[in-house]
PDB file of N, CA, C and O in Angstrom:
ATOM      1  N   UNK A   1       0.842  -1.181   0.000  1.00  0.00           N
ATOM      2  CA  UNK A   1       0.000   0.000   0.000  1.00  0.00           C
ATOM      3  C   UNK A   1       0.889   1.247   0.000  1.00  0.00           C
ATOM      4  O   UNK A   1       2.027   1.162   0.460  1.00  0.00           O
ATOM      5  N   UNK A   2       0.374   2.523  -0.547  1.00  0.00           N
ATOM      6  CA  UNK A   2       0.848   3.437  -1.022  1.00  0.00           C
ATOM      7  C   UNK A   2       1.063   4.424   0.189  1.00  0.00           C
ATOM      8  O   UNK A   2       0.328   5.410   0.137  1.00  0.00           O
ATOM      9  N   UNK A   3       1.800   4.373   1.120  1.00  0.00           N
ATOM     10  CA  UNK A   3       1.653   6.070   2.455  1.00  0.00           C
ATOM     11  C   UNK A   3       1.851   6.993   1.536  1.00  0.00           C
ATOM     12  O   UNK A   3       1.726   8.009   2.219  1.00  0.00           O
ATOM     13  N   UNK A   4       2.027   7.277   0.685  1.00  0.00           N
ATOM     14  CA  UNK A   4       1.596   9.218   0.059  1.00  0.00           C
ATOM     15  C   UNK A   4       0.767   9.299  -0.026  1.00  0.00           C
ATOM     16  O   UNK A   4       0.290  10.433   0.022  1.00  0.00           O
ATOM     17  N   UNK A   5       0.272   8.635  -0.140  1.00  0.00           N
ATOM     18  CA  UNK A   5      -1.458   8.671  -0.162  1.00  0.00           C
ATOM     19  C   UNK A   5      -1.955  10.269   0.647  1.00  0.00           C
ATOM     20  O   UNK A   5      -2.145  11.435   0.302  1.00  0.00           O
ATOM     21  N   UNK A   6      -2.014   9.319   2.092  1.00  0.00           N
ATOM     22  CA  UNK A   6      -2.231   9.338   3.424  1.00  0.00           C
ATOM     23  C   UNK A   6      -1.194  10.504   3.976  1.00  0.00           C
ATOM     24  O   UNK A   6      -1.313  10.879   5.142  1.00  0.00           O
ATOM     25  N   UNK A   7      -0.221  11.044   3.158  1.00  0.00           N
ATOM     26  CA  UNK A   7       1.182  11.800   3.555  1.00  0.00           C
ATOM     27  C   UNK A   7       0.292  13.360   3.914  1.00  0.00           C
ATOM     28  O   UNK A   7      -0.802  13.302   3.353  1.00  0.00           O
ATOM     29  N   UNK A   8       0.459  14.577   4.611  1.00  0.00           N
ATOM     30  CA  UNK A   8       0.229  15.676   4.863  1.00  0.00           C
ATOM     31  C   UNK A   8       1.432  16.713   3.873  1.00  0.00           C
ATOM     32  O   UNK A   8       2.521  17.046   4.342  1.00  0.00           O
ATOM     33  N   UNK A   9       0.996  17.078   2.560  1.00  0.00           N
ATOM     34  CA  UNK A   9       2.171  18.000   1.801  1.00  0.00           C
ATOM     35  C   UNK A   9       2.632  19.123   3.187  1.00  0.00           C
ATOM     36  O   UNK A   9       3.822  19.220   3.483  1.00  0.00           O
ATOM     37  N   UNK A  10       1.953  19.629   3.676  1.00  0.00           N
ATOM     38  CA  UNK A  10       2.646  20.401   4.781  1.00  0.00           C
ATOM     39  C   UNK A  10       4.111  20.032   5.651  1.00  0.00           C
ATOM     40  O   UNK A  10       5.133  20.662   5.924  1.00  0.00           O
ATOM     41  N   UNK A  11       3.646  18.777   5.892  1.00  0.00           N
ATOM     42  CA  UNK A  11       4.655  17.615   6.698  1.00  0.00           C
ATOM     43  C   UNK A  11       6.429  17.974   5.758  1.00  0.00           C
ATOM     44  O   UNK A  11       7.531  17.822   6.286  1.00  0.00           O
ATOM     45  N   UNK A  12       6.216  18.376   4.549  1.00  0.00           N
ATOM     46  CA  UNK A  12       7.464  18.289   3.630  1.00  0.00           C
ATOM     47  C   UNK A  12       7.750  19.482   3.236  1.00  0.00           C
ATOM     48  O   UNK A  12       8.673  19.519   2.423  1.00  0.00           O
ATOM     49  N   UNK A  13       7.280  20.495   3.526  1.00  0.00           N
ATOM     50  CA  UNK A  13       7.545  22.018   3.989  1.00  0.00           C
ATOM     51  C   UNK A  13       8.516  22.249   4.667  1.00  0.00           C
ATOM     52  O   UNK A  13       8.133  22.779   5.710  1.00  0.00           O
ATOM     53  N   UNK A  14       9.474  22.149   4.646  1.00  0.00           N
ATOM     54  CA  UNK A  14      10.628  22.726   5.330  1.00  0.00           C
ATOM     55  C   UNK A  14      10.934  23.970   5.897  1.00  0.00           C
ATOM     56  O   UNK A  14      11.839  24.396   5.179  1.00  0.00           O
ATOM     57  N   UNK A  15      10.642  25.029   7.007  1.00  0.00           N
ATOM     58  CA  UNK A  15      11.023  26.081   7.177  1.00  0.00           C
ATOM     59  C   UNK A  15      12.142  27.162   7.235  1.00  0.00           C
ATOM     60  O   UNK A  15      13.332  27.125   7.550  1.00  0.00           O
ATOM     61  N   UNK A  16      11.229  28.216   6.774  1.00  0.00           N
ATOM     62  CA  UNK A  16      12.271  28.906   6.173  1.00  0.00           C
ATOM     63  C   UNK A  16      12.231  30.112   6.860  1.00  0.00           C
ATOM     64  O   UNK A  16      12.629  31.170   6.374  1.00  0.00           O
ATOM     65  N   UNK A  17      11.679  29.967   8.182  1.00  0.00           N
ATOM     66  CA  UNK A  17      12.276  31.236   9.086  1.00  0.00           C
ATOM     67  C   UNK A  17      12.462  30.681  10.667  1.00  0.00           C
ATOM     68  O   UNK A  17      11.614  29.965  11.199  1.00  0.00           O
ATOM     69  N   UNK A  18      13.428  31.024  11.190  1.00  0.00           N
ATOM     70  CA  UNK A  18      13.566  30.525  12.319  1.00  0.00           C
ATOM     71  C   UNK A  18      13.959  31.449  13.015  1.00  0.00           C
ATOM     72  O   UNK A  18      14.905  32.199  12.775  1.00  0.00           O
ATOM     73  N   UNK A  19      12.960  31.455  14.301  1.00  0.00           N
ATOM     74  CA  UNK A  19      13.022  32.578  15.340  1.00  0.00           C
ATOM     75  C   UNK A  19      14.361  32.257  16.146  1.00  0.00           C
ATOM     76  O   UNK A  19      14.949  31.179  16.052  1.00  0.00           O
ATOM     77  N   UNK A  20      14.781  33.343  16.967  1.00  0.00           N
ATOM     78  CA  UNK A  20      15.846  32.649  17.159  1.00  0.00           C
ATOM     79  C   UNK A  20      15.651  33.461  18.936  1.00  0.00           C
ATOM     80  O   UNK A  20      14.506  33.768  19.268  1.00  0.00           O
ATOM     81  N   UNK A  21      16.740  33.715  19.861  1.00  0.00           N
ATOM     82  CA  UNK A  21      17.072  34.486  20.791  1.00  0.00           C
ATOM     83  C   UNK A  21      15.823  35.327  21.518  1.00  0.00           C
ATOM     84  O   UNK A  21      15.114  35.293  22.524  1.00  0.00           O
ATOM     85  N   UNK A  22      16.067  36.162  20.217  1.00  0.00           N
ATOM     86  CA  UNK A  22      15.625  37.677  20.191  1.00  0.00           C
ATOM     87  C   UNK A  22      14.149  37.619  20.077  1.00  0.00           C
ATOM     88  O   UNK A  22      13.353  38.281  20.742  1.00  0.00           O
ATOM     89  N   UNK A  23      13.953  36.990  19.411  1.00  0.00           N
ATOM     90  CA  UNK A  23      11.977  36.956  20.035  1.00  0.00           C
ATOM     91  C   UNK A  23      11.611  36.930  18.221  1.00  0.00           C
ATOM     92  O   UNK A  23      12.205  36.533  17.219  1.00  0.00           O
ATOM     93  N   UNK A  24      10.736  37.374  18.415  1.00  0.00           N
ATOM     94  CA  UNK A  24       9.745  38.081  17.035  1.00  0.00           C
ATOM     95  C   UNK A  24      10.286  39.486  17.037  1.00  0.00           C
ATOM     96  O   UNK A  24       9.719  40.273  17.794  1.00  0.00           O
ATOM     97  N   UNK A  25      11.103  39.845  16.449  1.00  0.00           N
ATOM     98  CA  UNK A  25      11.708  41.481  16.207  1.00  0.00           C
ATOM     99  C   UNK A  25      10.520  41.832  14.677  1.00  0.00           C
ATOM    100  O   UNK A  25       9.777  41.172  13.950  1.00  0.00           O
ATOM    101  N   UNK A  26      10.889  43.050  14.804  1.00  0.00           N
ATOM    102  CA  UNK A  26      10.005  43.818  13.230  1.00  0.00           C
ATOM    103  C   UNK A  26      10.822  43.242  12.016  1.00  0.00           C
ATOM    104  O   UNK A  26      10.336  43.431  10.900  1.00  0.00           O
ATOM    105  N   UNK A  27      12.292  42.396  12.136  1.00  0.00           N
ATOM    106  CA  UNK A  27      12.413  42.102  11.274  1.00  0.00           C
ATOM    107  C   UNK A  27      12.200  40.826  11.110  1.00  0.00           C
ATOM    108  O   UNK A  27      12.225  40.454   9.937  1.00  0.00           O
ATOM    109  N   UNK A  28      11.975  39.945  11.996  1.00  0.00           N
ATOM    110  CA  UNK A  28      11.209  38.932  11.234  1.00  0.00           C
ATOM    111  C   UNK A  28       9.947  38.872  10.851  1.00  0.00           C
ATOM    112  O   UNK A  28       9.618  38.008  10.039  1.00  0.00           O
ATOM    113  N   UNK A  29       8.966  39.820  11.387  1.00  0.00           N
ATOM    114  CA  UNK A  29       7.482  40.099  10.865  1.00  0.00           C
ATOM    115  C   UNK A  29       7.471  40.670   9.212  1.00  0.00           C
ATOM    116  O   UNK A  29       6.508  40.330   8.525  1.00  0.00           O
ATOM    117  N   UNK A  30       8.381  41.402   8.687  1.00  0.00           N
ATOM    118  CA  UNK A  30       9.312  42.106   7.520  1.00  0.00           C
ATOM    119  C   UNK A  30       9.257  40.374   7.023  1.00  0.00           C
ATOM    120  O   UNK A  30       8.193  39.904   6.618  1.00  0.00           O
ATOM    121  N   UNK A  31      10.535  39.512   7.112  1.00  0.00           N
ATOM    122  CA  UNK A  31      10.594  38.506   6.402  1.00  0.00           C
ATOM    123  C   UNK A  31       9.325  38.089   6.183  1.00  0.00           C
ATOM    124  O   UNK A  31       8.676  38.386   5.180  1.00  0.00           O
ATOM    125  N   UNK A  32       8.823  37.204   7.356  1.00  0.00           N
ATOM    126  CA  UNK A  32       8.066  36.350   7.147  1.00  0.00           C
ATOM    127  C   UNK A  32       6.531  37.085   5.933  1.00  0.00           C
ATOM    128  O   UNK A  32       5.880  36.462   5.094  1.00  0.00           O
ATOM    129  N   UNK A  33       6.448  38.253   6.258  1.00  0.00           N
ATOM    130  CA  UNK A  33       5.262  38.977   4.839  1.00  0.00           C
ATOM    131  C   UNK A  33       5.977  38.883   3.738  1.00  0.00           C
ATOM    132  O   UNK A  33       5.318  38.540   2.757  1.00  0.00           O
ATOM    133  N   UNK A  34       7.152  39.078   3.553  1.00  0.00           N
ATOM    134  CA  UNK A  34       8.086  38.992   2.227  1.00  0.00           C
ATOM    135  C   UNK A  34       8.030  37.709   1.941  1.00  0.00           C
ATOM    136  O   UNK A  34       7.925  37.692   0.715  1.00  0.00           O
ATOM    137  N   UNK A  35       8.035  36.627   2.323  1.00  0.00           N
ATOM    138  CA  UNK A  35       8.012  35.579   1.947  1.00  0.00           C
ATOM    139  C   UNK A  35       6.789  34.609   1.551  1.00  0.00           C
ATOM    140  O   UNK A  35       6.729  33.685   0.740  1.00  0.00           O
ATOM    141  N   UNK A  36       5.423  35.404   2.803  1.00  0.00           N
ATOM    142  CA  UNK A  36       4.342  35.101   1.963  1.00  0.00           C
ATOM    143  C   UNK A  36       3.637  35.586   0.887  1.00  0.00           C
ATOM    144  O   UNK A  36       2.593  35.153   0.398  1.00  0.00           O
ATOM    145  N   UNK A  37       4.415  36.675   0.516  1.00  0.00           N
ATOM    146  CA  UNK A  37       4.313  37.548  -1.213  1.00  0.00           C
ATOM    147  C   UNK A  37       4.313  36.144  -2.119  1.00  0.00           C
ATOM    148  O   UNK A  37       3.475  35.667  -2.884  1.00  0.00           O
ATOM    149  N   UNK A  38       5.647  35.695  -1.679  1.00  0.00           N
ATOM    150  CA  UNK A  38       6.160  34.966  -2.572  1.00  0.00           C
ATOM    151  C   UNK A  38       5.996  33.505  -2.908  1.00  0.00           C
ATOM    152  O   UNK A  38       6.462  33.026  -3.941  1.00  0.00           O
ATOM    153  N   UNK A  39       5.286  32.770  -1.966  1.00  0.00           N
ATOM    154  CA  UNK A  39       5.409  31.241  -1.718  1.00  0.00           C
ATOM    155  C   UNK A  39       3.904  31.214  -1.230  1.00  0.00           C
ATOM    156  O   UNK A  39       3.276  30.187  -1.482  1.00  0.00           O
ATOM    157  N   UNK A  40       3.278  32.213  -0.573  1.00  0.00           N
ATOM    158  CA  UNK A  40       1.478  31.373  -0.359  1.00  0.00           C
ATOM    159  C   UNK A  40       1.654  30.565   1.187  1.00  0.00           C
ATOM    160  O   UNK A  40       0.739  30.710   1.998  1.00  0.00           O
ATOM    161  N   UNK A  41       2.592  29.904   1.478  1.00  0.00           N
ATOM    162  CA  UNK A  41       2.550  29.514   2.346  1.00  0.00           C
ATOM    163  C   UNK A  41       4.238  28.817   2.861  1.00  0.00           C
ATOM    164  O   UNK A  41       5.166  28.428   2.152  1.00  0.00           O
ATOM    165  N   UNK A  42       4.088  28.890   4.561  1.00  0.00           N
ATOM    166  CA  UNK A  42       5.452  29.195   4.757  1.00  0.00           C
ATOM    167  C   UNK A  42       5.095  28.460   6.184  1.00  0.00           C
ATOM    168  O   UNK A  42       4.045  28.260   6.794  1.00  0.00           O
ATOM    169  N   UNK A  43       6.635  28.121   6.447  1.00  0.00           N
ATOM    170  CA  UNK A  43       6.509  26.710   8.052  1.00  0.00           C
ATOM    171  C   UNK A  43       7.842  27.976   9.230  1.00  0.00           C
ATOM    172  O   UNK A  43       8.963  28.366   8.904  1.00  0.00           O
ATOM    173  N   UNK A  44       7.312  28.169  10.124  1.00  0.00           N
ATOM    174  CA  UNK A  44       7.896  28.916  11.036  1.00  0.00           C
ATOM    175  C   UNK A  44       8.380  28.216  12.350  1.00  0.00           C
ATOM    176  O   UNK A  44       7.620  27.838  13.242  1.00  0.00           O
ATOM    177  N   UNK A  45       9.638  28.103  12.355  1.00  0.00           N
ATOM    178  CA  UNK A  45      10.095  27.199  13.962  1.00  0.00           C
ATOM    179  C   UNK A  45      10.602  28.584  15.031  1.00  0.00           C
ATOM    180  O   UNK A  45      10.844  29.762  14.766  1.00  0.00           O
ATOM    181  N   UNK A  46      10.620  27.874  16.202  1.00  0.00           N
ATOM    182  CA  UNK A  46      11.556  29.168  16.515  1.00  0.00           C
ATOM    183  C   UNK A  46      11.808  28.024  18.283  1.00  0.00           C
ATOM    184  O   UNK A  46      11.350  26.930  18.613  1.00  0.00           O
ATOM    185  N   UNK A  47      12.652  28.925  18.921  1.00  0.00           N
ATOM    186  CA  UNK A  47      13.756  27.942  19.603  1.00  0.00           C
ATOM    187  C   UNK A  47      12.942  27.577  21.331  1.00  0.00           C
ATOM    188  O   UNK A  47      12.242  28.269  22.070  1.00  0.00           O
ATOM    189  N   UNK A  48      13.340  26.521  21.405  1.00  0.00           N
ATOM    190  CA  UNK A  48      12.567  26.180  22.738  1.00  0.00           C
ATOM    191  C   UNK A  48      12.859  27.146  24.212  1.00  0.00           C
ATOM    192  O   UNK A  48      12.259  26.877  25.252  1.00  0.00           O
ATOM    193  N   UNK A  49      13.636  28.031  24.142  1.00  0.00           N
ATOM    194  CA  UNK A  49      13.908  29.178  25.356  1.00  0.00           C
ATOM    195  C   UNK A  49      13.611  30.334  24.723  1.00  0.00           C
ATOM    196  O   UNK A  49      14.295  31.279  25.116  1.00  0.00           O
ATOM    197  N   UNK A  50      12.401  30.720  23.420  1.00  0.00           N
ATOM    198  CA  UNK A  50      11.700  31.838  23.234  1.00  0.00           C
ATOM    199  C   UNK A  50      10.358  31.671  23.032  1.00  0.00           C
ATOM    200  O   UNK A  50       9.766  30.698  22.563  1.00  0.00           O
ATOM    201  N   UNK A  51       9.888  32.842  23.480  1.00  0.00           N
ATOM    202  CA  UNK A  51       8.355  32.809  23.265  1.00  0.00           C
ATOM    203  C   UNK A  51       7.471  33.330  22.524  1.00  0.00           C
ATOM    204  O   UNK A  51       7.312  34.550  22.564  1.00  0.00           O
ATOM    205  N   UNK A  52       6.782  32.615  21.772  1.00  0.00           N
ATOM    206  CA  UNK A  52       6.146  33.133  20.558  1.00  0.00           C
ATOM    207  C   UNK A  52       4.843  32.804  20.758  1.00  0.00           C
ATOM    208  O   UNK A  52       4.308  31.751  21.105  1.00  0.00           O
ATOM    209  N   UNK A  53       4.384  33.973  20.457  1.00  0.00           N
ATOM    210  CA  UNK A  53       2.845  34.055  20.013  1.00  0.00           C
ATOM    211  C   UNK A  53       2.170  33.469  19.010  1.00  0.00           C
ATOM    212  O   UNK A  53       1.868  34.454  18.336  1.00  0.00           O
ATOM    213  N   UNK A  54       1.795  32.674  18.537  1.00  0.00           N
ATOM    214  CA  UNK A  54       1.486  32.372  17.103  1.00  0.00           C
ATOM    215  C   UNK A  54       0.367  33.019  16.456  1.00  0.00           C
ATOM    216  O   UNK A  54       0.453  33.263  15.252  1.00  0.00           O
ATOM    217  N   UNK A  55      -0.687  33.333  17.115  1.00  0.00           N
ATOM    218  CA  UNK A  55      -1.926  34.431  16.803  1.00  0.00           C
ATOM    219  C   UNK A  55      -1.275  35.638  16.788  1.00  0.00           C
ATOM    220  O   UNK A  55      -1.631  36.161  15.732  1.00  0.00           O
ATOM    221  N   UNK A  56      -0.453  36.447  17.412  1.00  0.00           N
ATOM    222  CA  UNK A  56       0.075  37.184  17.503  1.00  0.00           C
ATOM    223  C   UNK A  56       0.777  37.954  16.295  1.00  0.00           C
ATOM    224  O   UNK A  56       0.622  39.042  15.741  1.00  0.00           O
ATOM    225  N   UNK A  57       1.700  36.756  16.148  1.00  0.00           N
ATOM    226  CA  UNK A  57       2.983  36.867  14.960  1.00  0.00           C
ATOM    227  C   UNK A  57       1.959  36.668  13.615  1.00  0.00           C
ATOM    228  O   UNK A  57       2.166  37.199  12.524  1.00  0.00           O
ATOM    229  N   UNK A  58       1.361  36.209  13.784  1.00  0.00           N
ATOM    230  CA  UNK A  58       0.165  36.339  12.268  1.00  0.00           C
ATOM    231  C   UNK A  58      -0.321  37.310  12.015  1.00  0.00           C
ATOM    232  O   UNK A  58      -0.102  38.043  11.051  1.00  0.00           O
ATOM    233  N   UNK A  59      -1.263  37.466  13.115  1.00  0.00           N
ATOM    234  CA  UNK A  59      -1.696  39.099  12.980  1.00  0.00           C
ATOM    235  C   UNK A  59      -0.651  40.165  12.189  1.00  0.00           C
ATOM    236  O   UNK A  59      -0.679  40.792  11.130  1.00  0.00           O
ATOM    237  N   UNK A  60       0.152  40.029  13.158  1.00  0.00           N
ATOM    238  CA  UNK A  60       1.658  41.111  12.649  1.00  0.00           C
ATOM    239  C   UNK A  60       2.240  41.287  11.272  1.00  0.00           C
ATOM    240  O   UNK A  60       2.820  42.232  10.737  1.00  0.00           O
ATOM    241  N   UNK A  61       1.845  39.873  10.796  1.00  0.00           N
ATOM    242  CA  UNK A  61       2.553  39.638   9.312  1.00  0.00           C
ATOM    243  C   UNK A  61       1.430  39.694   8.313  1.00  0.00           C
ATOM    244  O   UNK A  61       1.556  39.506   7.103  1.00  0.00           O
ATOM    245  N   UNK A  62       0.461  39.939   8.872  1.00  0.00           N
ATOM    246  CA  UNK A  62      -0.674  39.463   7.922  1.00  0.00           C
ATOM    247  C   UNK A  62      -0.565  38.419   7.441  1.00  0.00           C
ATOM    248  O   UNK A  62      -0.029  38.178   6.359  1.00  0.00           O
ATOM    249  N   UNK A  63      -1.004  37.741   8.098  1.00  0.00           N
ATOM    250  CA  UNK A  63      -1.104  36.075   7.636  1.00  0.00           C
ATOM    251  C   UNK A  63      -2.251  35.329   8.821  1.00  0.00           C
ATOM    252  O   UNK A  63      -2.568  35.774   9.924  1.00  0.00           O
ATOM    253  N   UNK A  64      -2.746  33.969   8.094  1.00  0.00           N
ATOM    254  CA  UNK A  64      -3.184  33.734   8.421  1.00  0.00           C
ATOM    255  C   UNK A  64      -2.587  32.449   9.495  1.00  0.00           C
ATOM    256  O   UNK A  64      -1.545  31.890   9.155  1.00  0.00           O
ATOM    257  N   UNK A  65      -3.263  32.025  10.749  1.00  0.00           N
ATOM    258  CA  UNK A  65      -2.329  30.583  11.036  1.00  0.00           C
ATOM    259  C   UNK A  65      -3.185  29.552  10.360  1.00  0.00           C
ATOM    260  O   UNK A  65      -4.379  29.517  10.060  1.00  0.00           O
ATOM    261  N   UNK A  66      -2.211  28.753  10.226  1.00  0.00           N
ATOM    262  CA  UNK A  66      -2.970  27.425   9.565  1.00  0.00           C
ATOM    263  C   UNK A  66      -3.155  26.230  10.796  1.00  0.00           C
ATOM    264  O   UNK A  66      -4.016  25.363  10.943  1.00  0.00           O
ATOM    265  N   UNK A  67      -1.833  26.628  11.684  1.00  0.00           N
ATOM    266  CA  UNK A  67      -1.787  25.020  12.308  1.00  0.00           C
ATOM    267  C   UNK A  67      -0.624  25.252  13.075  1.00  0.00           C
ATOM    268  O   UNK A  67       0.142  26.066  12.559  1.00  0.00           O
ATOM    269  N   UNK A  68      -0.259  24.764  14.182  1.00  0.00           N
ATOM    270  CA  UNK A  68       0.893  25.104  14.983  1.00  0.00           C
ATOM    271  C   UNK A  68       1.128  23.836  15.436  1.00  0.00           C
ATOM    272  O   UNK A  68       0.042  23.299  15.654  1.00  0.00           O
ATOM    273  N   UNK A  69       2.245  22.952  15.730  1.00  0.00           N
ATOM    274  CA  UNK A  69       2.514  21.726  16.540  1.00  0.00           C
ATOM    275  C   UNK A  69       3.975  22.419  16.891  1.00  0.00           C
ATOM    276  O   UNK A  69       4.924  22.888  16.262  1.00  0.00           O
ATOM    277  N   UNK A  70       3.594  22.207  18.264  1.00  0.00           N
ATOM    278  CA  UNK A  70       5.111  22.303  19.025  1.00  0.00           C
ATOM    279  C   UNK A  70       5.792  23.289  18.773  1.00  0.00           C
ATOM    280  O   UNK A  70       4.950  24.169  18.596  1.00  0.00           O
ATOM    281  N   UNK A  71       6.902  23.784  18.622  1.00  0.00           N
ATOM    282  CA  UNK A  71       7.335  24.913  18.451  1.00  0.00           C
ATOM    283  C   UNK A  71       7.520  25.299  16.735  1.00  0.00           C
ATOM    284  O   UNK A  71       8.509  25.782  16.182  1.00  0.00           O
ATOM    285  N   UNK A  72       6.328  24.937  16.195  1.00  0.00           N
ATOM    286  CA  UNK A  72       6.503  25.038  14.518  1.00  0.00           C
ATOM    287  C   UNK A  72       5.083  25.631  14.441  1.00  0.00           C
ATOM    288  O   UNK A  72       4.074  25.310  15.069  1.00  0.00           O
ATOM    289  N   UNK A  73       5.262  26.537  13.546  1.00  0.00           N
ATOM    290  CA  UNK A  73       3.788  26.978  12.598  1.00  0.00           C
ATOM    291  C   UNK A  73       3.434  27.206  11.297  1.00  0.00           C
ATOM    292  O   UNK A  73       4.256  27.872  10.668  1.00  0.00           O
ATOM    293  N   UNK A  74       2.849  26.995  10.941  1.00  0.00           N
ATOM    294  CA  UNK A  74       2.193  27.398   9.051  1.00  0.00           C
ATOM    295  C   UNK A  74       1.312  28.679   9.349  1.00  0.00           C
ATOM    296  O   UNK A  74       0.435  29.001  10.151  1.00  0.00           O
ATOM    297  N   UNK A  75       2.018  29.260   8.258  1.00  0.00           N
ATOM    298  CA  UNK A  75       1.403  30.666   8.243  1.00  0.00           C
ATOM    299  C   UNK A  75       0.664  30.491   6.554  1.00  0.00           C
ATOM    300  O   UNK A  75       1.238  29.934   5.618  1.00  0.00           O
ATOM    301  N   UNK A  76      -0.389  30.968   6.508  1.00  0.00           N
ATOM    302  CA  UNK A  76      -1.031  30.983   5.142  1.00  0.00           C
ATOM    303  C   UNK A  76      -0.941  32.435   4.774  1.00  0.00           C
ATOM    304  O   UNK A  76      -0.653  33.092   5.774  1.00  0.00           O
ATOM    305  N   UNK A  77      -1.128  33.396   3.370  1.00  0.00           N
ATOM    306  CA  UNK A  77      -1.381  34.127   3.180  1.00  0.00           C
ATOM    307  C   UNK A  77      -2.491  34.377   3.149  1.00  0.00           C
ATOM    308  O   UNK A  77      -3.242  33.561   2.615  1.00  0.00           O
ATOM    309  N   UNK A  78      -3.079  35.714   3.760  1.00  0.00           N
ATOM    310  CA  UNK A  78      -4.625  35.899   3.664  1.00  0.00           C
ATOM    311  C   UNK A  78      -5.306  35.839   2.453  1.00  0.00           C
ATOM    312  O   UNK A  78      -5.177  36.395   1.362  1.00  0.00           O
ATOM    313  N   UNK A  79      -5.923  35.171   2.842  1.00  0.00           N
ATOM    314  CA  UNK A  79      -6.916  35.027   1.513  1.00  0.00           C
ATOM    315  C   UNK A  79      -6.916  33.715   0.714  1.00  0.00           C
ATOM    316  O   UNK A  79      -7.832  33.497  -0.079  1.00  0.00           O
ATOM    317  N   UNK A  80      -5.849  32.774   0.909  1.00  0.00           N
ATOM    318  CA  UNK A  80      -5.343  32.115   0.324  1.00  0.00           C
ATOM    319  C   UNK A  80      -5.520  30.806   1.157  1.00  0.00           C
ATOM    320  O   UNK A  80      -4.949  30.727   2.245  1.00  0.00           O
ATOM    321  N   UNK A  81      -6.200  29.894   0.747  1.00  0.00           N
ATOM    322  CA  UNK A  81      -5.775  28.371   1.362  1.00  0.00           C
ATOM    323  C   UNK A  81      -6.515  27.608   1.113  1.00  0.00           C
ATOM    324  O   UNK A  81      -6.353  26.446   1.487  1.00  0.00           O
TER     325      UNK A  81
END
């Protein structure tokens, strides 16, 4: 039997912004909208001794959340999903 089937395309999203130290600064709210210009949709980690908002950091970027597990999130572009 076939598991792609059954596979989540999200699951193979690799992220491409990672919070780091410093929190959510204006420049990662800057990236992460620049990047949903460009891609529609985007996977956000950020480090287990910072704290992130995930409703928050959406709002900020204009984006939508899609889904958060653990210290990872999908951000959708508004309008889009």
């Amino acid at each position: 039997m076939n598991n792609d089937i059954f596979r989540d395309p999200v699951q193979d999203l690799r992220p491409t912004v990672w919070i780091g130290k410093q929190g959510c600064t204006e420049t990662i709210v800057e990236e992460i909208a620049q990047q949903l210009e460009k891609k529609k949709v985007i996977k956000v980690k950020w480090l287990h001794n910072t704290e992130v908002d995930p409703e928050d950091l959406a709002k900020k970027a204009g984006a939508e959340l899609a889904g958060v597990r653990g210290r990872t999130m999908i951000l959708v572009k508004k309008g889009k999903k």
